[in-house]
N, C-alpha and C positions, 0 to 999 in steps of 0.2 A: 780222215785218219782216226782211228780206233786208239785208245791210251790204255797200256795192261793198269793201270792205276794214275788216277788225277787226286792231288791232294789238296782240301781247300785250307786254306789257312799258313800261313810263313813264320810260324810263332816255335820256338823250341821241338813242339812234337811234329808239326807237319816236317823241317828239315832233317828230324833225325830221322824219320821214315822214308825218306827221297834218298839219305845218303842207304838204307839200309836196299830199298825196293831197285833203285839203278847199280847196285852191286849184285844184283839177283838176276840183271839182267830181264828187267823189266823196265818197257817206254814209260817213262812216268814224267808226269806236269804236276810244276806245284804253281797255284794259281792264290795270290794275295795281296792286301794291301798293306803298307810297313805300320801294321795298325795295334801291334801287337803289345800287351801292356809293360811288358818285357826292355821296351823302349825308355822310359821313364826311371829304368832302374841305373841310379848312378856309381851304386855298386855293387860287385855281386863278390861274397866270399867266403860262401858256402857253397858252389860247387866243383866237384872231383878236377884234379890235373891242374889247378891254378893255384900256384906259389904266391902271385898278386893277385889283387882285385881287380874284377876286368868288368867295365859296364856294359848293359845288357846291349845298346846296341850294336857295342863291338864284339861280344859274343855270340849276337844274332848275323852279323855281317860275315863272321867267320864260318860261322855253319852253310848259309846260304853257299857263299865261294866255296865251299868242299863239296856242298852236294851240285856246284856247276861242273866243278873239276872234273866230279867221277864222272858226269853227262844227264844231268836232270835240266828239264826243259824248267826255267821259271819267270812267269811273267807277271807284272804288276796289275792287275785288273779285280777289278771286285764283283761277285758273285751276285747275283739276283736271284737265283732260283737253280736247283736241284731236281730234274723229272726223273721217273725209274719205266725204260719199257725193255727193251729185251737187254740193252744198256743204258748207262748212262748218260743223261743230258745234263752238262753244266753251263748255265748259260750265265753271261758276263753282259756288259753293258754294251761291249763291241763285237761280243760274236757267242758263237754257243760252239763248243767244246764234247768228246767224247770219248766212255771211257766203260773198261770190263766193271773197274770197280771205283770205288770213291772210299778217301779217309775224311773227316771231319776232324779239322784242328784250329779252326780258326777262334777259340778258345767262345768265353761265355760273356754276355751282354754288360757292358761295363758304365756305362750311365743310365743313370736311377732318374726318373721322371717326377717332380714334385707339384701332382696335383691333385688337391683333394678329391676324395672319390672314387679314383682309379681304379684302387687296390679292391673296393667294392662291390664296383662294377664288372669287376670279371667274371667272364663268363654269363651276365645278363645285359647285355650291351656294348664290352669292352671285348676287343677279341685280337689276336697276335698272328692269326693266318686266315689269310683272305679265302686259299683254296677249303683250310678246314668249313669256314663257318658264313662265306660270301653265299651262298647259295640261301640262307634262311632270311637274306634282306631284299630278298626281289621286289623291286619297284620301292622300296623304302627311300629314306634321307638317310645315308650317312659319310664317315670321315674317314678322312686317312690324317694321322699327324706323324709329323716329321717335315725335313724341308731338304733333303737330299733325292737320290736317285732311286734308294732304295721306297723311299715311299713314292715316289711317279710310278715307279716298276708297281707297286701295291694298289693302286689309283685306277692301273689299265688294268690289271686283271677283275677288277670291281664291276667294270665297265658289262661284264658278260651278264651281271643281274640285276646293275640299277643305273641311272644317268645322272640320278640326282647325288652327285660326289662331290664332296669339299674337302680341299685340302690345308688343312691347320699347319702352320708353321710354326706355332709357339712362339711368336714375337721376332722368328729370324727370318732373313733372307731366305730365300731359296737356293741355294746350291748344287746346280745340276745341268747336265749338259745339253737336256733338251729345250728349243726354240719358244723363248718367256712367251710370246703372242699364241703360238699354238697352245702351250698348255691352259693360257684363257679363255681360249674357245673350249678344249675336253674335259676342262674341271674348273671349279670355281675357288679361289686361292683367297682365304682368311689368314692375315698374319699379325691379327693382336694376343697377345699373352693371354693364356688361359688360367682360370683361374678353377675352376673346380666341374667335377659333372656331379646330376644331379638325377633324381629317380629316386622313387619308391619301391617296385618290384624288377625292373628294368629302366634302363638310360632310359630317362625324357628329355634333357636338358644339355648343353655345353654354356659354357657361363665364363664372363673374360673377366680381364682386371681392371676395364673401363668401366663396369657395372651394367653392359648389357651381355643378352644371352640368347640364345636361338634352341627351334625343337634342332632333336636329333636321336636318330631309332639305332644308330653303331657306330661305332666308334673303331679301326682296326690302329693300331699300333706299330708303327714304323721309323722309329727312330733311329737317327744316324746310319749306321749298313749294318746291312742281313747278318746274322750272325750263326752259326753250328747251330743251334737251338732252335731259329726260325728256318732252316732245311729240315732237321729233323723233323718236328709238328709238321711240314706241309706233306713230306714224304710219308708220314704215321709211323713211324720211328716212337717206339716206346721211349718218354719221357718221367721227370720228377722233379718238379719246378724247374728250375733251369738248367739243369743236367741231362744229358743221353747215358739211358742206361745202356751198361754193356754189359758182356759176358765176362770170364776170366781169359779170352783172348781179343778183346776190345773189340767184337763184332756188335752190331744192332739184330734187331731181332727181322732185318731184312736182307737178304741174301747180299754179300759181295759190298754191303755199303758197314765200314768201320768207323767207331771214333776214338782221339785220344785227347789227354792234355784237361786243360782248366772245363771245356765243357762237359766233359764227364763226373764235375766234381771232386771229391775228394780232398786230397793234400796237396795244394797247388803251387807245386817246387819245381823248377829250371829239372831236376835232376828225376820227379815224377813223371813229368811230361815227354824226355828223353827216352824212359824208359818204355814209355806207353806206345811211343811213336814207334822203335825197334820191335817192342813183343806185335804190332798191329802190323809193320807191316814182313814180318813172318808168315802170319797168318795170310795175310793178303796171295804174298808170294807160292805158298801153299795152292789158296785157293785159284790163282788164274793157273798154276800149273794143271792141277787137277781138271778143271772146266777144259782149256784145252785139249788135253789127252781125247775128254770125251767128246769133245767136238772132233776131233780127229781121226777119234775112230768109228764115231758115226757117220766120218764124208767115207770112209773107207766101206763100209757095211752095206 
């Protein structure tokens, strides 16, 4: 099955664009996990039509059940990766998914990593996309850190340019659905607290809080799960720090793929994101109408 639009992210903008894309009469899947920051808000009394204060998850709860109502497919699964060939591939941890076009809304990266160095090292050792910048560590030593699925997911794709992969957990468990003995066979699993990286002109070093330390030539970044920001960089999706640029109809500068909401930046309000989600998926609706036609009348031709 083909999706005229899949939405990644459950957060204010992905559901206003599922209630607006299934009233267009477009198949649409909104694909997330209830991860949304949105969550946390105990009360909300700045946006439009509420007399009372209503918290965010009951606000999120209610959008979700409207866009089921109208007929949006939504399922709880988390995203690993984004491919672009004649459509979309959006592949999950249980299955891969497909689609004319894709919105990005699963907002912008919200825990801050606190270890010396980091901020440094990027870009000469530190790097946030395996597919960008895995290719210039062939045969080298390097890491993946994080302790969930989305760095296993970051781990295997490594696999294609070096063997020698370690997986830093930053002092936590692991949490993730793959078989613990297997991944000690495919990677090599470090789980003391780090404490700083280290290098002159690029990473030489990872260094813990027990006071020992190891070489190491990269370092990829994969904390917690994927976020808008880490599909956009793998896709080459024009970025700006942690934002996706858009247009003034929230398209990227890749055909068919939109963003809206807190990863675009801006002014990050229940009532911005709302809006971003409706004007993106106009355009959306727009463009699968359009493509169709032309596809239509070239089986005709």
């Amino acid at each position: 099955m083909i999706y005229d639009v899949i939405i990644v992210g459950k957060g204010p903008a992905g559901l206003s664009a599922a209630i607006y894309t299934v009233r267009a009469n477009l198949k649409t899947l909104v694909i997330g996990k209830n991860d949304s920051g949105l969550y946390k808000a105990s009360k909300i009394e700045n946006y439009f039509g509420f007399s009372e204060a209503v918290s965010g998850r009951d606000l999120l709860k209610a959008g979700e059940l409207q866009a089921q109502r109208l007929g949006a497919e939504i399922t709880d699964e988390e995203v690993m990766e984004i491919k672009k060939t004649d459509n979309f591939e959006i592949i999950t941890r249980e299955k891969s998914y497909f689609a004319k076009t894709v919105l990005l809304a699963s907002g912008q990266p919200q825990k801050k990593l606190s270890i010396d160095g980091l901020k440094e090292m990027e870009g000469i050792g530190v790097s946030y996309c395996t597919t960008c910048d895995g290719f210039f560590y062939r045969g080298l030593k390097v890491g993946v850190l994080g302790n969930k699925d989305f760095a296993i997911h970051e781990a295997r794709e490594l696999k294609a340019f070096t063997n020698d992969i370690t997986i830093y957990t930053n002092g936590k468990e692991l949490e993730c659905k793959d078989d613990y003995d297997k991944l000690h066979k495919d990677f090599r699993i470090e789980k003391k607290p780090i404490q700083k990286l280290h290098g002159k002109e690029c990473l030489e070093e990872i260094h813990f809080t027990d006071g020992s330390f190891e070489k190491l030539d990269g370092l990829f970044i994969a904390n917690d799960i994927a976020s808008s920001i880490n599909f956009a960089k793998k896709l080459g999706v024009l970025t700006k720090g942690a934002s996706i640029i858009v247009d003034e109809n929230q398209k990227t500068n890749i055909d068919g793929l939109y963003a809206a909401g807190d990863c675009t930046g801006g002014f990050k309000q229940v009532a911005t994101a709302v809006g971003q989600g409706a004007l993106a998926a106009g355009k959306i609706t727009e463009y699968v109408r359009r493509e169709d036609l032309i596809n239509k009348q070239l089986t005709f031709s």
